[in-house]
C-alpha positions in Angstrom: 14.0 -42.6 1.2 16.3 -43.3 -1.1 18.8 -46.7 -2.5 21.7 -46.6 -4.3 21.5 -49.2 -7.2 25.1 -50.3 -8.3 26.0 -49.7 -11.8 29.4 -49.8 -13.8 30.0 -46.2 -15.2 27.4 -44.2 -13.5 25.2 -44.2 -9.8 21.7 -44.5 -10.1 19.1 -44.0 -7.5 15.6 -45.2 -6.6 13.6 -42.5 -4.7 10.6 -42.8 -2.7 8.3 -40.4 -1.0 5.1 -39.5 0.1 4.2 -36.8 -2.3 5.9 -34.8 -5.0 7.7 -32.1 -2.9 9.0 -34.8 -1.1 10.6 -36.9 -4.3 12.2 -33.8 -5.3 13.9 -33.5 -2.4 14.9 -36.7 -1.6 16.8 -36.7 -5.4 18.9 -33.1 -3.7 19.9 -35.7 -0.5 20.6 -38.2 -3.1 22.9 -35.9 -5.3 24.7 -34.5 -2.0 24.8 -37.9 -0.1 26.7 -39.6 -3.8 29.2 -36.3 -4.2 30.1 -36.5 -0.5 29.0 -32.9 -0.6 30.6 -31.5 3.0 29.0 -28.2 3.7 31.0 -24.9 5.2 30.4 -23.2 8.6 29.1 -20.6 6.8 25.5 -19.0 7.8 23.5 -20.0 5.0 21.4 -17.6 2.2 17.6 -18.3 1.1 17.5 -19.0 -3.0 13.6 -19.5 -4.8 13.8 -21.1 -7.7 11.2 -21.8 -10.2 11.7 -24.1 -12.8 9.4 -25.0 -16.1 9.7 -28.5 -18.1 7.3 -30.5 -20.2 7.1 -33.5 -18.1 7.7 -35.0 -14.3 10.9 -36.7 -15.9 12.2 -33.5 -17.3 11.2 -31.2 -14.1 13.3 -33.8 -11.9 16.1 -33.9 -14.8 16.1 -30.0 -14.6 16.0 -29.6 -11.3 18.7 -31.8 -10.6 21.0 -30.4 -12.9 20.5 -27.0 -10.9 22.0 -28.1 -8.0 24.7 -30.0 -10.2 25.2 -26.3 -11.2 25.1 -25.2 -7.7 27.4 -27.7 -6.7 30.3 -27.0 -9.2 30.1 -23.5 -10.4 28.6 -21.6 -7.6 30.2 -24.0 -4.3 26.7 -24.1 -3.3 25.3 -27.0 -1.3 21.0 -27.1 -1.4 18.6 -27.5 1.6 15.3 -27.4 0.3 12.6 -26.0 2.6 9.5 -25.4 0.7 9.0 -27.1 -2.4 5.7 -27.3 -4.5 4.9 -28.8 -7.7 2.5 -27.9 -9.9 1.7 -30.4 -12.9 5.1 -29.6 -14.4 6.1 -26.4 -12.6 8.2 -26.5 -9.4 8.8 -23.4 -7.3 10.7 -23.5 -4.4 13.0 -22.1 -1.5 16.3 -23.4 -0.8 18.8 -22.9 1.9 22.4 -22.7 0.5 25.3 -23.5 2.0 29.0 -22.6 1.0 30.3 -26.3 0.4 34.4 -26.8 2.1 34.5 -30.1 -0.2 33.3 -32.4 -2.7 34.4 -35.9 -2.7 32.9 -36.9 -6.2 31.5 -34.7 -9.2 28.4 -36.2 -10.8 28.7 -35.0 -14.7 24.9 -35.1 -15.7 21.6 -36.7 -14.9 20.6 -38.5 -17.3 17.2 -39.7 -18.9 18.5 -43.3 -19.1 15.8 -45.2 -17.5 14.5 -42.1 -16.0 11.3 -42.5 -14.4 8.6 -41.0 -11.8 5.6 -42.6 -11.3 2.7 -42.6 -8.4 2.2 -46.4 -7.4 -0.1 -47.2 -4.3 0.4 -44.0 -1.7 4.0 -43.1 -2.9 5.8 -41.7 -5.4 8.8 -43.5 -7.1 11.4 -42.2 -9.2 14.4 -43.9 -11.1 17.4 -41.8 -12.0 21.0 -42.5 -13.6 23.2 -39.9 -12.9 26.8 -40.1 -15.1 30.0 -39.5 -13.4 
């Protein structure tokens, strides 16, 4: 689950999940939902990615600005399938779709009040992204 919080200059989100896997992929829906990502008819590809960082804040920062890269260079949307995190080590498969249109382009995430944190049974997260 995820809720937009308004802001002037930028969108920033508050995530929720069960577990991990699940936080990172509710920040992809997030991104996708925000651009008004609008995927092609296109049969889609299978992608892995593995991705490396020093922290939880800097893996979600990372991966985040993968699919920003996705997004804008490559006219790839994401469906993540399997993802896994490992302390600070995230490998996972991802559906791509050819994307016919994107509303709004997100510049950068940011690590302006950036957070992820485990409270009670779910983990939270906090990201600003700048447009």
């Amino acid at each position: 689950m995820y809720t937009e919080v308004e802001h002037t200059a930028d969108y920033s989100v508050q995530l929720s999940a069960e577990n991990l896997p699940g936080l990172f992929i509710q920040a992809v829906q997030a991104v996708q939902v925000l651009s008004g990502v609008e995927a092609g008819d296109t049969k889609p590809c299978q992608r892995k990615i593995t991705l490396k960082a020093s922290d939880l804040e800097t893996l979600l920062v990372v991966w985040l600005e993968e699919l920003l890269y996705s997004l804008e260079i490559d006219r790839l949307a994401w469906q993540p399938e399997d993802v896994t995190v490992d302390g600070c080590v995230l490998q996972a498969d991802v559906q791509v779709f050819p994307v016919k249109r994107i509303q709004r382009f997100i510049k950068a995430v940011t690590f302006h009040r950036l957070e992820v944190s485990r409270k009670a049974d779910r983990w939270e997260a906090a990201v600003v992204f700048d447009v």
